[in-house]
N, CA and C atoms as an extended XYZ file, in Angstrom:
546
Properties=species:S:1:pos:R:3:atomname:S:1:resname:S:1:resid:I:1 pbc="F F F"
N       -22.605      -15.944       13.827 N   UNK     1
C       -21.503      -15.047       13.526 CA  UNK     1
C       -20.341      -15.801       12.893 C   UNK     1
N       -20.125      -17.019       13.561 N   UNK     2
C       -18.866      -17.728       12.276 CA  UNK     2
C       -19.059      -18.081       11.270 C   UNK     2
N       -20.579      -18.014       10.947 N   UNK     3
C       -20.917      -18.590       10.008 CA  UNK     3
C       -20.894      -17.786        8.695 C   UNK     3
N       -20.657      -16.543        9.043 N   UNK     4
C       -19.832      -14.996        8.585 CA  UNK     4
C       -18.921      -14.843        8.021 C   UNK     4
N       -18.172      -15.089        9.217 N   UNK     5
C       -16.402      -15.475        9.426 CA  UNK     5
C       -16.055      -16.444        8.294 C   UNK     5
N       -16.435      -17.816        8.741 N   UNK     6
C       -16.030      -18.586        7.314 CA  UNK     6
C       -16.609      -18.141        5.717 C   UNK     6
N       -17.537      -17.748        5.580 N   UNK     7
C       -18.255      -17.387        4.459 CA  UNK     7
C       -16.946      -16.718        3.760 C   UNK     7
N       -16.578      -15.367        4.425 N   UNK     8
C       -15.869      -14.701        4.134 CA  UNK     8
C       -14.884      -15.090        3.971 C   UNK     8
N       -14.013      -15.982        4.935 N   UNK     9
C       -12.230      -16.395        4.636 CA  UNK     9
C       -11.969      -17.052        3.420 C   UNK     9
N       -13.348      -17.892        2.818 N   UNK    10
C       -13.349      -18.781        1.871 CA  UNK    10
C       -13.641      -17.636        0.628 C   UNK    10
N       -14.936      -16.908        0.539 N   UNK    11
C       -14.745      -16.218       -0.215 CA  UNK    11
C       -13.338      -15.185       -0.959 C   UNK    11
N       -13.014      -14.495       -0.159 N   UNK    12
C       -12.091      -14.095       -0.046 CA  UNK    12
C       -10.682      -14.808       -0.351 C   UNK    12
N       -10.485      -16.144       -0.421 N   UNK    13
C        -9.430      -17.007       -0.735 CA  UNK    13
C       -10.207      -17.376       -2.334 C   UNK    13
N       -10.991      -17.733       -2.746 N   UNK    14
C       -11.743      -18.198       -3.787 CA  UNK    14
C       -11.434      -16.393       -4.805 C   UNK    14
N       -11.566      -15.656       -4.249 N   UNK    15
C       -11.595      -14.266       -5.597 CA  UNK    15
C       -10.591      -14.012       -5.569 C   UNK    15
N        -9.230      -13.811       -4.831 N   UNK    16
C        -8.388      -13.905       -4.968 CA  UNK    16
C        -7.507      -14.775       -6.167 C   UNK    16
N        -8.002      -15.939       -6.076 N   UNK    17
C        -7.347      -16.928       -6.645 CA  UNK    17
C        -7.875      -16.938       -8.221 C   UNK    17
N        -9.042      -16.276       -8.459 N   UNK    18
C        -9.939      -16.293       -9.328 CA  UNK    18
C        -9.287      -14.935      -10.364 C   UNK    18
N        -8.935      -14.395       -9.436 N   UNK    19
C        -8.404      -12.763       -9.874 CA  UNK    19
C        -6.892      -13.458      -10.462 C   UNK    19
N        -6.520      -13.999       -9.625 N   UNK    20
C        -5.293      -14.698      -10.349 CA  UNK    20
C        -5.211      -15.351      -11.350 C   UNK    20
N        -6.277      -16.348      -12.000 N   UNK    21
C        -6.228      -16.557      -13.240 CA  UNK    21
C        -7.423      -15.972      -13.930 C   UNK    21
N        -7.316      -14.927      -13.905 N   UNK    22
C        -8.325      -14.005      -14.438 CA  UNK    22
C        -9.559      -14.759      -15.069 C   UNK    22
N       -10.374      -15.750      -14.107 N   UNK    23
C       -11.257      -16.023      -13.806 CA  UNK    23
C       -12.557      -15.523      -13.167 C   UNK    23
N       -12.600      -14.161      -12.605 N   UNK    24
C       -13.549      -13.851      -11.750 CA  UNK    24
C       -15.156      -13.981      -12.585 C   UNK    24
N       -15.335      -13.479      -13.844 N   UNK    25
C       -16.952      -13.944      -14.556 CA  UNK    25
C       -16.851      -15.033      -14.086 C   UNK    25
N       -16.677      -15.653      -14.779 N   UNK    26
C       -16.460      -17.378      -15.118 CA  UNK    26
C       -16.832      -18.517      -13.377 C   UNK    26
N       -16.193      -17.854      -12.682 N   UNK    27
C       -15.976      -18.559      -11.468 CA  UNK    27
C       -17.541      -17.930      -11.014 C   UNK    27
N       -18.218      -16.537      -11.063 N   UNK    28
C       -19.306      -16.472      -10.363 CA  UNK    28
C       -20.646      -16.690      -11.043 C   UNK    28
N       -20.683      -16.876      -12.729 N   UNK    29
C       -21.394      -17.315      -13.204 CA  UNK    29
C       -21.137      -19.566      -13.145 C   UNK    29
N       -20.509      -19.536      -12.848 N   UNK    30
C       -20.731      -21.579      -12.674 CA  UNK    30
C       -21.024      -21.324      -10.964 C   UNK    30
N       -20.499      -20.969       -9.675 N   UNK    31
C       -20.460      -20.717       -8.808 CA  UNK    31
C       -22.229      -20.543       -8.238 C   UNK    31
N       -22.660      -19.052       -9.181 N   UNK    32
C       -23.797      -19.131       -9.014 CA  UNK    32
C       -25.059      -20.160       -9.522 C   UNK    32
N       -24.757      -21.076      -10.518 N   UNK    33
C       -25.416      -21.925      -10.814 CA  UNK    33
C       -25.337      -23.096      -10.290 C   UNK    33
N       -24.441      -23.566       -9.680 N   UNK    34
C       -24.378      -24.729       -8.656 CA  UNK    34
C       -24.919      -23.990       -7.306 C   UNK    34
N       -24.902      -22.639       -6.681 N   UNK    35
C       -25.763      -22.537       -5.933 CA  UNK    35
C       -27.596      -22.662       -6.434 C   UNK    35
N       -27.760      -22.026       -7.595 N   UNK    36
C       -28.777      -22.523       -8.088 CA  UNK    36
C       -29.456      -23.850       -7.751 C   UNK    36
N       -28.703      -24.628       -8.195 N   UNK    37
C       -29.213      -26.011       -8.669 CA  UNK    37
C       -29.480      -26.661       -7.183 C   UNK    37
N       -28.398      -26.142       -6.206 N   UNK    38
C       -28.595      -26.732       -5.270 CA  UNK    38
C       -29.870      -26.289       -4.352 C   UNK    38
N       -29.923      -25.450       -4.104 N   UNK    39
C       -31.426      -24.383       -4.039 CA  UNK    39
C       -32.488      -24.698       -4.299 C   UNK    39
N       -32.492      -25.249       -5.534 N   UNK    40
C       -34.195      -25.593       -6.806 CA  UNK    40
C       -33.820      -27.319       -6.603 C   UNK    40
N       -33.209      -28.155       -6.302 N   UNK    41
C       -33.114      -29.885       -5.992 CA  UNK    41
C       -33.055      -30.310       -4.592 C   UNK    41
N       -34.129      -30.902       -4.698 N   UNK    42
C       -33.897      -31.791       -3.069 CA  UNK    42
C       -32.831      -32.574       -2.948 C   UNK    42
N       -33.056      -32.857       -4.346 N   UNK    43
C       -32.207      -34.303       -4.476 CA  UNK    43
C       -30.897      -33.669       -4.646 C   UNK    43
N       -30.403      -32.909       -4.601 N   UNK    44
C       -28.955      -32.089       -4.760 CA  UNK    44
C       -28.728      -31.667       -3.123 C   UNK    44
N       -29.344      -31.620       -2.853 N   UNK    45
C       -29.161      -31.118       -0.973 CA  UNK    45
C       -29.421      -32.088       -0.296 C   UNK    45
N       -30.003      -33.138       -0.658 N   UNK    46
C       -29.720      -34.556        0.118 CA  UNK    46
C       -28.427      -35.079       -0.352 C   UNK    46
N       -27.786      -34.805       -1.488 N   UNK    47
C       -26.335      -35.249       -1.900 CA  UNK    47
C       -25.471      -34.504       -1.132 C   UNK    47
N       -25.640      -33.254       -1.060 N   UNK    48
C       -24.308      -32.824        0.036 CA  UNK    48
C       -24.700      -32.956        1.230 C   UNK    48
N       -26.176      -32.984        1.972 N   UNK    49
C       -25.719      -32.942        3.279 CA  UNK    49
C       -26.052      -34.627        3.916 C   UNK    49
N       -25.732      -35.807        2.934 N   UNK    50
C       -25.712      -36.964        3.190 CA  UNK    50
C       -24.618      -37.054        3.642 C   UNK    50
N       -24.461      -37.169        5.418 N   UNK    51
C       -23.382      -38.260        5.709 CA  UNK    51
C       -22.528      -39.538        5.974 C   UNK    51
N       -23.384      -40.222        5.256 N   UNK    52
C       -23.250      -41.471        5.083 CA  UNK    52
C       -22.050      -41.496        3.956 C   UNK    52
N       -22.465      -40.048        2.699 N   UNK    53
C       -21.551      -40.042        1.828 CA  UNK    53
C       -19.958      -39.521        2.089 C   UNK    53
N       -19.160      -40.163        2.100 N   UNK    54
C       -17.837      -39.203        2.482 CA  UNK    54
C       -17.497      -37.904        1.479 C   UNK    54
N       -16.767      -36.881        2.202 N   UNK    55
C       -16.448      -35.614        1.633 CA  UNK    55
C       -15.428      -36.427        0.255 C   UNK    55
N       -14.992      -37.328        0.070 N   UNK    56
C       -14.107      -37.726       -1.332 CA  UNK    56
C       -14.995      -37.727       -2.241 C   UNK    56
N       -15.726      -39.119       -1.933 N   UNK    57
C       -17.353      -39.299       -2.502 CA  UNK    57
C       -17.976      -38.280       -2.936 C   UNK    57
N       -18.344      -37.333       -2.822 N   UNK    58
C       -19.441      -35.983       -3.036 CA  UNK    58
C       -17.871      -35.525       -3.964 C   UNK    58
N       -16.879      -35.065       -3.626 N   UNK    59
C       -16.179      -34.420       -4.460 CA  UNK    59
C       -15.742      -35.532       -5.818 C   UNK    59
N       -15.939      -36.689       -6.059 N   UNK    60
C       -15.670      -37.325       -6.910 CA  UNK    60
C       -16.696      -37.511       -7.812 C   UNK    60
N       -17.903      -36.882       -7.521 N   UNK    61
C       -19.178      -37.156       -8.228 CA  UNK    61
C       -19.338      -35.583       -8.844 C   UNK    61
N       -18.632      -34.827       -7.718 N   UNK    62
C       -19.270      -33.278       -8.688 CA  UNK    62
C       -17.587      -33.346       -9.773 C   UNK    62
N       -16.371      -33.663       -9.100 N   UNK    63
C       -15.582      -33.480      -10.346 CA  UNK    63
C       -16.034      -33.995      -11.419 C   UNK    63
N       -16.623      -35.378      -11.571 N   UNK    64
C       -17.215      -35.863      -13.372 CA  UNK    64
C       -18.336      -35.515      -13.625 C   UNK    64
N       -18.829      -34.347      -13.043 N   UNK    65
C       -20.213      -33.394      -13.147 CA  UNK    65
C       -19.800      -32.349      -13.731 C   UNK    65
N       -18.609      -31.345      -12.923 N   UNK    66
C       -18.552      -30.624      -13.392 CA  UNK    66
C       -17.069      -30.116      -14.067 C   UNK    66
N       -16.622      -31.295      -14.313 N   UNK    67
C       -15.033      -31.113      -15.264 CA  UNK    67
C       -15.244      -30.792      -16.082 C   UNK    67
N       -14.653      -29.953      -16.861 N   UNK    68
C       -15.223      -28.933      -18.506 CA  UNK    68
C       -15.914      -28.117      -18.121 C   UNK    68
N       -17.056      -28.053      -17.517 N   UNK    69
C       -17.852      -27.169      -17.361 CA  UNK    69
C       -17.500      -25.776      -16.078 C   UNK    69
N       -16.800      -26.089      -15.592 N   UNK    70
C       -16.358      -25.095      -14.955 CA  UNK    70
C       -14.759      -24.428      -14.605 C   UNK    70
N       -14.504      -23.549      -14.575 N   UNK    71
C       -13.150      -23.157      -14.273 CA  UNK    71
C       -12.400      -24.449      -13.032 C   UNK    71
N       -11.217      -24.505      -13.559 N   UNK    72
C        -9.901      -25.098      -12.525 CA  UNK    72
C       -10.207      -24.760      -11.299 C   UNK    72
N        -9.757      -23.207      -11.454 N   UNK    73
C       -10.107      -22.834       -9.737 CA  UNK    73
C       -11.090      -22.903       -8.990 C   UNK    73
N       -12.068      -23.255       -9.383 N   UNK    74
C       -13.340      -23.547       -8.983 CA  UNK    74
C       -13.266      -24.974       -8.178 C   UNK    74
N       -12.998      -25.623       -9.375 N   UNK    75
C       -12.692      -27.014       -8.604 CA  UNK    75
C       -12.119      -27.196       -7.481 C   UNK    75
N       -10.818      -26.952       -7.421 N   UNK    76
C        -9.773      -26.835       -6.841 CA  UNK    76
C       -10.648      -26.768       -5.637 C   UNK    76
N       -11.270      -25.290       -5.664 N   UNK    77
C       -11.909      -24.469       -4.207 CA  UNK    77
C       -12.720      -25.912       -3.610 C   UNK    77
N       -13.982      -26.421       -4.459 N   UNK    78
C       -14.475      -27.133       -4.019 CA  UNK    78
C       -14.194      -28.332       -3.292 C   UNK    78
N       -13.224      -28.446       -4.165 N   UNK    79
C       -12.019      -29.849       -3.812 CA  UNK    79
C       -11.925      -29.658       -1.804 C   UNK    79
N       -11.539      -28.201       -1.844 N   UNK    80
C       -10.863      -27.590       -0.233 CA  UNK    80
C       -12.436      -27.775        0.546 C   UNK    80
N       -13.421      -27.221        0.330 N   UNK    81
C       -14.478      -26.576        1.027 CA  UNK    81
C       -14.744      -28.524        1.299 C   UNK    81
N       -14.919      -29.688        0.237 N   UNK    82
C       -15.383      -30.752        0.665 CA  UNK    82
C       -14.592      -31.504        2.115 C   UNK    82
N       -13.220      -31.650        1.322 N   UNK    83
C       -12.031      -31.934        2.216 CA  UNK    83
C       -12.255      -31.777        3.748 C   UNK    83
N       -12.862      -30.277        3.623 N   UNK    84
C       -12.655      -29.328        4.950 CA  UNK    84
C       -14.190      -29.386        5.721 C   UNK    84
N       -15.032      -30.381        4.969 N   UNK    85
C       -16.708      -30.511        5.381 CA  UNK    85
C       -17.793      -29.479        5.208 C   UNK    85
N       -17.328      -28.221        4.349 N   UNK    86
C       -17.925      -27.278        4.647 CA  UNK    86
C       -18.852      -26.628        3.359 C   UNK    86
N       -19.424      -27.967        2.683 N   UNK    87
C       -20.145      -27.813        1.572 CA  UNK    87
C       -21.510      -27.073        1.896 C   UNK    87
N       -21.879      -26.857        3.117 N   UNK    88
C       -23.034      -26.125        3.365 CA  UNK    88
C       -22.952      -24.579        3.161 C   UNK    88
N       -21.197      -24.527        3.024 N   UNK    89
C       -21.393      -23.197        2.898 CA  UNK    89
C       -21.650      -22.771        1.647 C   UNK    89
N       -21.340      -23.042        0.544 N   UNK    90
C       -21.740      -22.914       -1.214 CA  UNK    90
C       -22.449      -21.915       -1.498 C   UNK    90
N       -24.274      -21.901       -1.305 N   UNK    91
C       -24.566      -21.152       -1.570 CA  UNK    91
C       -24.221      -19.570       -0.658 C   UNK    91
N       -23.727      -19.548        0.636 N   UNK    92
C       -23.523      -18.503        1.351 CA  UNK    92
C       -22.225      -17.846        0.056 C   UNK    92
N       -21.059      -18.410       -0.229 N   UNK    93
C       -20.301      -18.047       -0.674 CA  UNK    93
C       -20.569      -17.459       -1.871 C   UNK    93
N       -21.187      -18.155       -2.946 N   UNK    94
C       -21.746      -17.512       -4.535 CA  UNK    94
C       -22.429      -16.667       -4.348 C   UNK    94
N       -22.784      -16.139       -3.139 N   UNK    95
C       -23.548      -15.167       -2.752 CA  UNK    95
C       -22.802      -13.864       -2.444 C   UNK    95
N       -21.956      -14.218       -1.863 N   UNK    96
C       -20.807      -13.089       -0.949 CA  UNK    96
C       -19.557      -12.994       -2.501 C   UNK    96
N       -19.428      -14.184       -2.954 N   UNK    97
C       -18.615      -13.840       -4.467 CA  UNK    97
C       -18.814      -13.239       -5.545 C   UNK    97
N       -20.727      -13.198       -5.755 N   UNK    98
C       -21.078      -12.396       -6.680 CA  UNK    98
C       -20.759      -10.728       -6.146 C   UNK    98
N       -21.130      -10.521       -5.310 N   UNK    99
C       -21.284       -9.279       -4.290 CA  UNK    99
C       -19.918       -8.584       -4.609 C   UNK    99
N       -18.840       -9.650       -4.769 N   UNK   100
C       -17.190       -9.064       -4.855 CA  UNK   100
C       -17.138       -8.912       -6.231 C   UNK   100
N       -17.376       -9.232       -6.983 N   UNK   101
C       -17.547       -9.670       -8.456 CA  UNK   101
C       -18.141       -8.455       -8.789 C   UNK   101
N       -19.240       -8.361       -8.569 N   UNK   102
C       -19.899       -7.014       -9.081 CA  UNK   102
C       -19.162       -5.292       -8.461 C   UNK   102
N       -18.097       -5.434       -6.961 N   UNK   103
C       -17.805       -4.414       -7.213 CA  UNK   103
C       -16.559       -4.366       -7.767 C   UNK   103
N       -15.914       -5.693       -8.274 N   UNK   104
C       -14.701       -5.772       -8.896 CA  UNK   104
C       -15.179       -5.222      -10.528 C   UNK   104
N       -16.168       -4.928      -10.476 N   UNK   105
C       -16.832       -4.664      -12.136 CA  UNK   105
C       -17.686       -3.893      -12.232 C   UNK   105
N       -17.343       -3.174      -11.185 N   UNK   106
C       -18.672       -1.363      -11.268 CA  UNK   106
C       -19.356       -2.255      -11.335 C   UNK   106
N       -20.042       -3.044      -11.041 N   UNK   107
C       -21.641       -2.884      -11.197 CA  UNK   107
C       -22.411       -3.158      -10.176 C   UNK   107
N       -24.359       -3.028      -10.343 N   UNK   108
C       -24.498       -3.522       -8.783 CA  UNK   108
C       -25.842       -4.028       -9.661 C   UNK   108
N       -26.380       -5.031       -8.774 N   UNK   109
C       -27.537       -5.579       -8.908 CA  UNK   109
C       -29.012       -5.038       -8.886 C   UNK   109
N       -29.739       -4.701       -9.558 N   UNK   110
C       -31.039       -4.342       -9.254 CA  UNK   110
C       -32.354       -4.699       -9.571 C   UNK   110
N       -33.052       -4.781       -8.741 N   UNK   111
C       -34.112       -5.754       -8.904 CA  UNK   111
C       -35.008       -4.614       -9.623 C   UNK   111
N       -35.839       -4.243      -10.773 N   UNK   112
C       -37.276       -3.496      -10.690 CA  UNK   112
C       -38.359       -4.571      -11.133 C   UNK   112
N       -39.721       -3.912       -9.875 N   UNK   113
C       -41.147       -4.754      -10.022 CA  UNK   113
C       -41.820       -3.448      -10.370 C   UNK   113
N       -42.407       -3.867      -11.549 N   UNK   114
C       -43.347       -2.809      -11.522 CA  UNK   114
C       -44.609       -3.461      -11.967 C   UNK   114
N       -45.958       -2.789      -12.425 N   UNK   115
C       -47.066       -2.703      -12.474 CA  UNK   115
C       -47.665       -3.753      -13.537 C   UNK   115
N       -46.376       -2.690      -14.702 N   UNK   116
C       -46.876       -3.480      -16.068 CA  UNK   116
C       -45.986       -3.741      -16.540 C   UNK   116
N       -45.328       -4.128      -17.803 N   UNK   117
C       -44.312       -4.826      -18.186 CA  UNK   117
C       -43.448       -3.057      -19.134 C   UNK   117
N       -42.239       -3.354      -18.615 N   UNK   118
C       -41.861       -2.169      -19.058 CA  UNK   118
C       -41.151       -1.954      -20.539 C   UNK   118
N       -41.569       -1.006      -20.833 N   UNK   119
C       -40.694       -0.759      -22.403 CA  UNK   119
C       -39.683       -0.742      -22.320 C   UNK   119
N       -38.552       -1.077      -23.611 N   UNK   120
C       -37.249       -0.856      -23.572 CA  UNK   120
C       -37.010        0.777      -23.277 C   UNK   120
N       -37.566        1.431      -23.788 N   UNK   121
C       -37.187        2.996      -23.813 CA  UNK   121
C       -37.393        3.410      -21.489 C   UNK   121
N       -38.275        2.433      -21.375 N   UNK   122
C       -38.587        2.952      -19.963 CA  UNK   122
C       -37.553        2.199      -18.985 C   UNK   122
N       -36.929        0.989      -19.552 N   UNK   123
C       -36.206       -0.238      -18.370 CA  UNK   123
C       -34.436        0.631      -19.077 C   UNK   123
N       -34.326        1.406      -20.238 N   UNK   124
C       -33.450        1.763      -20.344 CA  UNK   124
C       -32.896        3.451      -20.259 C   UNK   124
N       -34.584        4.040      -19.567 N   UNK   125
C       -34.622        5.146      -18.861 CA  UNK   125
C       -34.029        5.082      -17.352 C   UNK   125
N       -34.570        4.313      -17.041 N   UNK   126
C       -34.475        3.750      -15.228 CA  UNK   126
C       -33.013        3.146      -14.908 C   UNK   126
N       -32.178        2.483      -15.938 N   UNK   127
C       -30.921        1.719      -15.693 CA  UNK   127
C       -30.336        3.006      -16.000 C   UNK   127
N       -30.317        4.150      -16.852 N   UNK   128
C       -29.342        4.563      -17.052 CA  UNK   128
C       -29.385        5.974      -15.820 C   UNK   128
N       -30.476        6.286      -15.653 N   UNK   129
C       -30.795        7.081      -14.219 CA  UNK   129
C       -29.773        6.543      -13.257 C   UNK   129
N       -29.799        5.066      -13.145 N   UNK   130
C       -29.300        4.794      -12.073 CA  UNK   130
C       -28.132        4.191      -12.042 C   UNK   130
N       -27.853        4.395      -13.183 N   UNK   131
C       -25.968        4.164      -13.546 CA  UNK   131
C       -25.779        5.770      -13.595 C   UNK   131
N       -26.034        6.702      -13.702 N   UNK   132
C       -25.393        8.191      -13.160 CA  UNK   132
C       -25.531        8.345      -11.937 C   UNK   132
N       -26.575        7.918      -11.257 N   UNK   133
C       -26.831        8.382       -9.685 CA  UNK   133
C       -25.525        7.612       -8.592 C   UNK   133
N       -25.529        5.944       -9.363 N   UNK   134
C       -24.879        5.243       -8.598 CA  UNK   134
C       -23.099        5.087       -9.115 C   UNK   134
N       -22.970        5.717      -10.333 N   UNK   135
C       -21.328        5.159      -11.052 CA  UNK   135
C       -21.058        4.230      -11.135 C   UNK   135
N       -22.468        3.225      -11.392 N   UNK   136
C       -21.749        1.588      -11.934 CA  UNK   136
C       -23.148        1.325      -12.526 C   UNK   136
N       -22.311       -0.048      -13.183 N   UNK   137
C       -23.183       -0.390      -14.338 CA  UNK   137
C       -24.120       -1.304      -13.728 C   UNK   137
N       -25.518       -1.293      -14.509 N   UNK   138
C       -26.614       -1.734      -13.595 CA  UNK   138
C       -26.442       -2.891      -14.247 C   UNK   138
N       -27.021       -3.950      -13.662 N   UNK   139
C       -27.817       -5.023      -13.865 CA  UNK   139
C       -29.176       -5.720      -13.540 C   UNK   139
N       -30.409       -5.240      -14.315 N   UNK   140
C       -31.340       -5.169      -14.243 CA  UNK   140
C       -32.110       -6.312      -14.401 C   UNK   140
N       -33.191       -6.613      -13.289 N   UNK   141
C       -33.793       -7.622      -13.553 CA  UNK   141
C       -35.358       -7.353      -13.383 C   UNK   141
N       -35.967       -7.395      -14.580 N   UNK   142
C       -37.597       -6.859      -14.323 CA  UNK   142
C       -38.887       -7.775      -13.994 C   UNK   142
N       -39.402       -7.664      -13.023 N   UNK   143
C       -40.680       -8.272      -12.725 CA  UNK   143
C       -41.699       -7.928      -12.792 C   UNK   143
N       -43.008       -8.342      -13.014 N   UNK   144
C       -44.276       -7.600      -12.951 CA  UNK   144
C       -44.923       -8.119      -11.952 C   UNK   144
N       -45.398       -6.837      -11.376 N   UNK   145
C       -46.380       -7.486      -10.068 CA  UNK   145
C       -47.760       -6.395      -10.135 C   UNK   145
N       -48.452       -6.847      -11.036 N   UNK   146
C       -50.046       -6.168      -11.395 CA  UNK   146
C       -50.228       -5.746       -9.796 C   UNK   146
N       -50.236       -6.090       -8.473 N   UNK   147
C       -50.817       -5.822       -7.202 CA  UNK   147
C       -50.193       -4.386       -6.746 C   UNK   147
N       -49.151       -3.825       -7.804 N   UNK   148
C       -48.850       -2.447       -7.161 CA  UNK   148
C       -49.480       -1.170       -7.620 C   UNK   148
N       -50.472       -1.690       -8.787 N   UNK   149
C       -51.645       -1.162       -9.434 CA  UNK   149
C       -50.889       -0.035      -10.685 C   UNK   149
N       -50.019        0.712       -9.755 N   UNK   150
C       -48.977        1.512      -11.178 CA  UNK   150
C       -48.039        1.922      -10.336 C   UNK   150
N       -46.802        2.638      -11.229 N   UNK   151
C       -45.501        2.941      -10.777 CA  UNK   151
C       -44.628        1.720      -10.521 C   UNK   151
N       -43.577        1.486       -9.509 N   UNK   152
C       -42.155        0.358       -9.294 CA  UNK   152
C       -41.919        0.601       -7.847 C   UNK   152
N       -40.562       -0.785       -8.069 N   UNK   153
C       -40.040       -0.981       -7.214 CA  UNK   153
C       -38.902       -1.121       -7.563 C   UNK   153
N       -37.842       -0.470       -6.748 N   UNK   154
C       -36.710       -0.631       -6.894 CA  UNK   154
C       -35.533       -1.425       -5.950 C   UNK   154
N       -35.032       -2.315       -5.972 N   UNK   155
C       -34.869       -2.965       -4.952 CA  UNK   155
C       -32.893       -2.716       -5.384 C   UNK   155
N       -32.503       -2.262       -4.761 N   UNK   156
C       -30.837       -2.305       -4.808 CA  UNK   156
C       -29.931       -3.049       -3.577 C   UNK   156
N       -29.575       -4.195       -3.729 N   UNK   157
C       -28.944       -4.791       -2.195 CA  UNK   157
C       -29.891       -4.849       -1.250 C   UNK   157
N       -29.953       -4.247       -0.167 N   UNK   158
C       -31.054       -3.980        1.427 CA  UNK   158
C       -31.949       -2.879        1.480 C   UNK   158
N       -31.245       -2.157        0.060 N   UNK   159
C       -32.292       -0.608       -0.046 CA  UNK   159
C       -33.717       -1.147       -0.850 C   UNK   159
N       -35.090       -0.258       -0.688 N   UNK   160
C       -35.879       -0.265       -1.786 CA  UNK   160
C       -36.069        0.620       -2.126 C   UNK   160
N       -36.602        0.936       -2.902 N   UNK   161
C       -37.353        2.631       -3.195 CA  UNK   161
C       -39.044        2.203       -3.936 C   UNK   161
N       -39.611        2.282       -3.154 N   UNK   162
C       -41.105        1.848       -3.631 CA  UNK   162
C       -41.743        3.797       -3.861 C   UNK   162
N       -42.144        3.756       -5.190 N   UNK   163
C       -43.170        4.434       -6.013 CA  UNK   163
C       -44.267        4.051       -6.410 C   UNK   163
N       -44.560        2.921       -5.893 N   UNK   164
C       -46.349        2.176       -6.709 CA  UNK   164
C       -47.078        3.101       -5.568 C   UNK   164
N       -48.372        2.781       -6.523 N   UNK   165
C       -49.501        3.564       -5.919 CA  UNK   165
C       -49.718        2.822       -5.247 C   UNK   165
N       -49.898        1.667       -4.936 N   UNK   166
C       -50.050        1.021       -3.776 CA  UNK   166
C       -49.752        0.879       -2.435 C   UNK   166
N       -47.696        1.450       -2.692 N   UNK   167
C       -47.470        1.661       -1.182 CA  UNK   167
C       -47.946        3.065       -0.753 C   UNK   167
N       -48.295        4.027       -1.742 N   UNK   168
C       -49.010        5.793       -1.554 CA  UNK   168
C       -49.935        5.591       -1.031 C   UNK   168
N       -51.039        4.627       -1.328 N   UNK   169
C       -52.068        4.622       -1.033 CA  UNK   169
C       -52.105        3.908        0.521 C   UNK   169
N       -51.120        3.113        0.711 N   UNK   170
C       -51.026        2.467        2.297 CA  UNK   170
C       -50.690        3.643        3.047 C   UNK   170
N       -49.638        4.661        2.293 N   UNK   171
C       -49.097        5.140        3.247 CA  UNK   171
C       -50.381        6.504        3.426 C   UNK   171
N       -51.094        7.312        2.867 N   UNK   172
C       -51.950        7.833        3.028 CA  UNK   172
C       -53.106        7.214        4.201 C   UNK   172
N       -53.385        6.382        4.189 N   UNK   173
C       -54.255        5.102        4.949 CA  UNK   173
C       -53.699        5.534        6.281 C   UNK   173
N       -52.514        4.877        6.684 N   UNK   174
C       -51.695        5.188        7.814 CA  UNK   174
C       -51.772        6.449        8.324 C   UNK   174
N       -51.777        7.639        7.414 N   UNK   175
C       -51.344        9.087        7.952 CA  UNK   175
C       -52.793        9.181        7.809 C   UNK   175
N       -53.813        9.345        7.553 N   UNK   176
C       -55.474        9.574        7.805 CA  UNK   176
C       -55.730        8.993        9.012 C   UNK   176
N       -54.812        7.804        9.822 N   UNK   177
C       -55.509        6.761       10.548 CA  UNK   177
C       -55.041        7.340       11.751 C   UNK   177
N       -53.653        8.157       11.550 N   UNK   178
C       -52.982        8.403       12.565 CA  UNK   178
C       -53.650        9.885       13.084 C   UNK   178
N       -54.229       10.273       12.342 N   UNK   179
C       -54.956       11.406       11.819 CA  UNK   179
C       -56.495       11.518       12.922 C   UNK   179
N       -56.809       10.638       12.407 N   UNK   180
C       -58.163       10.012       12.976 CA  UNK   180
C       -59.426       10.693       11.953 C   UNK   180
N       -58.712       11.076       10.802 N   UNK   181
C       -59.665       11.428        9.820 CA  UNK   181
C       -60.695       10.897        9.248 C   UNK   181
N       -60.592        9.250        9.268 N   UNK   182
C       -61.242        8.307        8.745 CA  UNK   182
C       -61.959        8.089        9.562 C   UNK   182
């Protein structure tokens, strides 16, 4: 649960400040890519959670990493979160910052998997469905997963909405079984 708590106080001090120099893209697109990187490298997660290395150390290696390449306030933040030991939190935060980011910008995230690879006319049927249903602008990310045989998945935040024949066909399975039809 504090692990919540801080996520949030930091977040929340970080968009703020971001909003202040009208930084907020900027800060959650570099934000999210240093959670990236740290995510996809061992060798990037043995750098922050080495304590042998001091919190100056780690912040003196990502400032000539990432000077130019990322917003002031960014730094700055990082500068605080090292200072303060609490570089584990990073990816929790680019996580909880995109989240603010997107409703500071109508929009919301959405995952679709579907069957087969979708047409523009069909991935720009489905986004715009769901920019009237929802009043913000989608951001769509498409996957194919041949195992749902046909139809999607819609994945929004914690919601899904599964239409493949695959979960029909489980769920038929289930209600025959419960049935004792089979």
């Amino acid at each position: 649960m504090l692990n919540g708590a801080v996520t949030h106080r930091y977040t929340q001090g970080l968009f703020l400040a971001a909003v202040d120099v009208e930084q907020v893209a900027n800060v959650d697109g570099s934000l999210r890519a240093l959670a990236e990187a740290i995510a996809h490298s061992a060798s990037i997660q043995r750098f922050f959670e080495n304590p042998l290395i001091t919190p100056e150390q780690k912040l003196d290696v990502l400032q000539k990493v990432l000077s130019g390449r990322v917003p002031d306030v960014l730094l700055a933040f990082l500068a605080v979160l090292f200072k303060r030991k609490r570089a584990e939190y990073v990816p929790a935060i680019a996580s909880a910052f995109h989240a603010r980011a997107n409703d500071y910008y109508g929009r919301v995230d959405v995952r679709i998997t579907s069957a087969k690879p979708l047409t523009e006319e069909q991935r720009a049927s489905v986004t715009q469905s769901l920019k009237a249903a929802l009043s913000k602008e989608i951001e769509a990310v498409v996957e194919i997963d041949p195992d749902l045989i046909a139809g999607y998945k819609l994945q929004l935040g914690n919601r899904l909405i599964d239409s493949s024949v695959k979960n029909a066909l489980r769920q038929l399975s289930v209600a025959l079984l419960e049935k004792r039809i089979v």
